[in-house]
Structures are given as structure tokens and as C-alpha cells.
C-alpha positions, 0 to 999 in steps of 0.5 A: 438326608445325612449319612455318618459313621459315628466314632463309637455307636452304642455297643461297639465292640473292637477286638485286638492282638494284646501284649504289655511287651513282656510277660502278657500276650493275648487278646484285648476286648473294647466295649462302648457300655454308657453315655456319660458327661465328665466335666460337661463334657459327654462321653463314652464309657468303654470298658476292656477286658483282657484274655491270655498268657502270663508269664505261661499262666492263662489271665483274664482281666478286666481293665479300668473303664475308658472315657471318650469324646467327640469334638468336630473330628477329634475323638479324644481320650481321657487322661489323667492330664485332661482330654487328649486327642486320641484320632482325629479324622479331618487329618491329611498326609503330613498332619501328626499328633503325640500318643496319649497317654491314659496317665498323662505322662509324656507321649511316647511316640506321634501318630503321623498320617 
């Protein structure tokens, strides 16, 4: 018998602090609604939707869907560019990899374990 935990098992829900920086703060919701295959690739819809403060006004909003996959340990994201690594837990102290980006414009900043 084999024992995992799974990167994103059907119903997950992740539950964030959110802020865009500058006019919103409040609380971001992470769903994992669907399976799905985008390009061959099986996938994981989420969905997010956003509870807060604009500017002072209360906002609730929900957000485009994001896509997910699974490849060995690398959970990646989808991107306008394609699928980008998003975490990868196989990762050892030293190991780093740039911040996706769902618009694939260039990553902001690395991740480094």
C-alpha cells in the first residue's frame, strides 16, 4: 500500500490574505472544481473568487479559472506562454525557479528553497 498526498484532491479548498498592492485587500478563495485536458495534458480547473475592500468600497469577485498540472513532482500553472512551474516539491535547499506568471510576461522574482 501507497500513501501520497496529492497536489490538488477533487474539492480542495485554499484560503488566502489578498491585496493587489494598492486599492484591494481582503480574502482570496481557491476551489479545485473539474478535471479537464488542455493540449493533452490533464489538468486542474480552479476557480478563485475574491471577498474585500476597494478603495474603502466592499468587492466580491470572482476571478478567471486557473489550470493546473501534475508532471512527477512539478505542479505547474498555466500560462499565457504554456505550462510554468508553479512548485515543485522534489526541491532540496539551494534549488529556485522564477514566479510564474498567468500572462506570461516575465517572472517577477524566484522562488528559492
Amino acid at each position: 500500500m501507497v500513501l501520497a498526498q496529492s497536489w490538488c484532491p477533487p474539492g480542495a479548498t485554499w484560503t488566502y490574505t489578498y491585496t493587489n498592492g494598492w486599492t484591494v485587500n481582503g480574502v482570496a478563495r481557491f476551489t479545485y472544481v473539474a478535471d479537464t485536458v488542455i493540449a493533452g495534458t490533464p489538468s486542474q480547473k480552479i476557480t478563485w473568487h475574491v471577498d474585500g475592500t476597494q478603495m474603502g468600497s466592499p468587492i466580491s469577485v470572482d476571478k478567471p479559472p486557473i489550470f493546473t498540472s501534475v508532471n512527477g513532482d512539478n505542479v505547474n500553472i498555466l500560462t499565457d506562454a504554456g505550462f510554468d512551474t508553479l512548485y515543485y516539491f522534489g526541491a532540496v535547499p539551494g534549488d529556485g525557479w522564477g514566479i510564474a506568471t498567468v500572462d506570461g510576461s516575465p517572472s517577477f522574482g524566484e522562488v528559492v528553497v
